[in-house]
N, C-alpha and C positions, 0 to 999 in steps of 0.2 A: 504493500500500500504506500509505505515512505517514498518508493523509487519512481510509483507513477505518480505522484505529487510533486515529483523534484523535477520527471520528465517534463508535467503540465506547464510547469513553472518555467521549464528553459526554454520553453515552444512560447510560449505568452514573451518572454523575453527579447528572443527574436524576432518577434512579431513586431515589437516595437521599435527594437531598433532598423530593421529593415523599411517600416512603414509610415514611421512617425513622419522621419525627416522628408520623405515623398509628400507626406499630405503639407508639413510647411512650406516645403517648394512650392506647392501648388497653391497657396494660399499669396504668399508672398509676390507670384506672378500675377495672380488675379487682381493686388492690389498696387503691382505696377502702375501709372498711368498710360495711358497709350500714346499721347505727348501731351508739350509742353510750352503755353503760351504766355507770350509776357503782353502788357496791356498798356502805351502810353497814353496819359490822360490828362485832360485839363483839368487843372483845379481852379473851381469856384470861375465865378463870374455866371453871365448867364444859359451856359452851356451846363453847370451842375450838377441839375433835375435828371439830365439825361443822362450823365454819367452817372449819376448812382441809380437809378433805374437800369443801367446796363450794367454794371457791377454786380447787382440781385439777380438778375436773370443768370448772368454770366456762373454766378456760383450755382445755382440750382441746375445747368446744363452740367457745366462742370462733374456737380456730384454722381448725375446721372447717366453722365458718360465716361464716365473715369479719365479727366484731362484737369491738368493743374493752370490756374491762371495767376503768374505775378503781376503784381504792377507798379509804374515807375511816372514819375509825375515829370520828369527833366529827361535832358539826354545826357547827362554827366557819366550816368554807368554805360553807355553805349559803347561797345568794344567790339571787335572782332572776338576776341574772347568770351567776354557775354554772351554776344547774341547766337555762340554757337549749341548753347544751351536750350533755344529755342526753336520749335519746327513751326512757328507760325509766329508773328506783329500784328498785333491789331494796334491801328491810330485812331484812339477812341475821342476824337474832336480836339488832339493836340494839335498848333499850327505847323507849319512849312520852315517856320523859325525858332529862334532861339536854341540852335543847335551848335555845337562847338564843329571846327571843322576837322576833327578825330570823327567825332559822332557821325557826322555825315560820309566821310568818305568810309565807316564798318559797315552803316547802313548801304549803303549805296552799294560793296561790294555784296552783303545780303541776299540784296535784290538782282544784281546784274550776272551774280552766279545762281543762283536759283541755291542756296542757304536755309531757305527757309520762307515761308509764304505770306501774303501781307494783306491784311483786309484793312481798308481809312474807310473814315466815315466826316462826313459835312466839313467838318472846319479845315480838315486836311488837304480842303482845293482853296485855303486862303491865300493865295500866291500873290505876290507883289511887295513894297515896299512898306512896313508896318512896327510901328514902336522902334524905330531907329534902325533897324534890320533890312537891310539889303534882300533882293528876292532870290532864292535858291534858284539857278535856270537848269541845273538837273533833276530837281523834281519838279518842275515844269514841264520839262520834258516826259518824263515818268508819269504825269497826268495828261499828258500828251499838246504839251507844248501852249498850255493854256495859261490866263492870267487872269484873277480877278478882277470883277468889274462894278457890282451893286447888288442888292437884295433888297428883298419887301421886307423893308425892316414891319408891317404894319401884320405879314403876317399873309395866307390865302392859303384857301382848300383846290385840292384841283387834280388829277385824275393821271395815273403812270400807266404807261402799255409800254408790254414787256417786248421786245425785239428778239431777243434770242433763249424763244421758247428751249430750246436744245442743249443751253449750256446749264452746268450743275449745279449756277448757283440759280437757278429761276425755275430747277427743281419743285413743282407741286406750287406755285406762282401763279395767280388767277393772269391770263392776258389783261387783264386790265384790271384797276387797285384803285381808290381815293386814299388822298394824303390829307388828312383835316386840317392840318394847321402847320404848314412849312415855310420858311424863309428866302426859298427856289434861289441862290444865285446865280448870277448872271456871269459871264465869260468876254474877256474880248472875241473869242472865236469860239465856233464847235469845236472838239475835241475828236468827233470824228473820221478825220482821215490818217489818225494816228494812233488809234485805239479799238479797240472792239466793244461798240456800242450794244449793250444788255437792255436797258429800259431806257426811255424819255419820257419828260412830263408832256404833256398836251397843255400848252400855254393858253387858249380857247377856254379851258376849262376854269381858269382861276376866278375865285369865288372868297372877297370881292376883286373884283378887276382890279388889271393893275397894266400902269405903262413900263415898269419894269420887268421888261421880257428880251429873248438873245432870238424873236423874231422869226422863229420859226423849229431848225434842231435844236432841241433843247435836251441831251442826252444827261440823264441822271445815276447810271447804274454801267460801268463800261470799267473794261479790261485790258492791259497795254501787253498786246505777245509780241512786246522787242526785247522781252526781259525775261532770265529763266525763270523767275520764281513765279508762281504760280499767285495772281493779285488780282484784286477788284476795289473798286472804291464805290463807296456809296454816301448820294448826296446827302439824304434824309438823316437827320441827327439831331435834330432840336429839342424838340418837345418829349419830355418824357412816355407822353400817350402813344408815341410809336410803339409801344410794348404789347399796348391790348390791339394793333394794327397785326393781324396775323400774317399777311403779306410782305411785311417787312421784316416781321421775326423769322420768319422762314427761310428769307433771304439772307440774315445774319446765320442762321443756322447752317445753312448750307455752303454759305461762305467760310465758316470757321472750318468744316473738315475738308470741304475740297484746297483751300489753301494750305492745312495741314498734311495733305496728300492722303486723306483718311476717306 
């Protein structure tokens, strides 16, 4: 009876150490993340609401998809070293400035080697000359050679159709959307003949009217393939209530994995 009790015992023993350490592996891998996004952000002023509206969202996707989101409010940490830690940039309404020119030129090679993926959002087509800053003309280019020019500062609703049903981030995208309450800026030129145009707003539609308009293409949703990494910008970024717009959370959704290459 002692000997099949010492047997039971050295079989249970085995059992543990042959199985344990497999089931921590397993466990340990499932809590890997699948990758790894950093988030630059504007702080305060009237862009805010939206950032932390996108910050909640961003953790609830996060949790439920196993993806870690840092974030950084300046370009000071901006390195080639840094940002190799990352498989995706989101420019969550930060501008075109106030970059060191270290920062820009890690960014830049980022993007020009395909590094890692980048989704911008509204403020990030603020191009031009702004709080003493000089206009970046490589991310100018990068937006495809465009430059700010005016907005309804007062505000209008008005209606997106999608152009390119086909690409992944317009994935599950009604053809056509209302925007309730955006800021639409304006451009010296379409962007166009240097980009790949995703959606445009229908300027016809602005509710109330407004004489600030770019007169006709008015693309709002567009993708630059002169550059390896995998990017898309999107105009809409204001208003916090973009969140309960299902059409545009979709678009951010779909945007954060396909630039992560997920």
């Amino acid at each position: 009876m002692k000997k099949r009790t010492t047997y039971h015992i050295l079989i249970r023993c085995l059992f543990v150490l042959l199985f344990v350490p497999i089931g921590l592996s397993a466990i340990a891998q499932a809590r890997k993340p699948r990758f790894k996004v950093v988030a630059m952000t504007e702080v305060g002023g009237v862009h805010a609401p939206f950032v932390e509206a996108a910050k909640s969202w961003l953790k609830q996707l996060a949790n439920e998809q196993n993806f870690t989101v840092d974030y950084i409010d300046n370009a000071e940490s901006i390195t080639e070293a840094f940002l190799t830690n990352y498989q995706l940039f989101i420019q969550l309404n930060y501008p075109p400035y106030m970059w060191s020119d270290s920062a820009k030129a890690a960014f830049r090679k980022y993007i020009t080697e395909g590094r890692g993926g980048w989704v911008g959002f509204h403020h990030a087509t603020l191009l031009g000359e702004f709080d003493g800053y000089a206009m970046w003309p490589w991310f100018s280019e990068f937006m495809g050679g465009i430059r700010y020019k005016n907005y309804i500062a007062s505000f209008a609703k008005a209606t997106v159709h999608v152009e390119a049903r086909s690409h992944p981030c317009m994935n599950g995208v009604p053809v056509t959307f209302e925007v309730q309450k955006e800021e639409w800026y304006t451009y010296n030129k379409s962007p166009r003949p240097n980009v790949d145009v995703l959606a445009t707003v229908d300027e016809s539609t602005y509710s109330p009217d407004s004489e600030i308009k770019m007169g006709g293409d008015h693309p709002v949703v567009w993708s630059n393939p002169h550059v390896k990494a995998r990017n898309v910008y999107v105009f809409m970024g204001h208003h916090p209530d973009l969140f309960k717009n299902e059409a545009f959370v979709t678009i951010f959704r779909n945007a954060i994995f396909w630039g992560a290459g997920k």
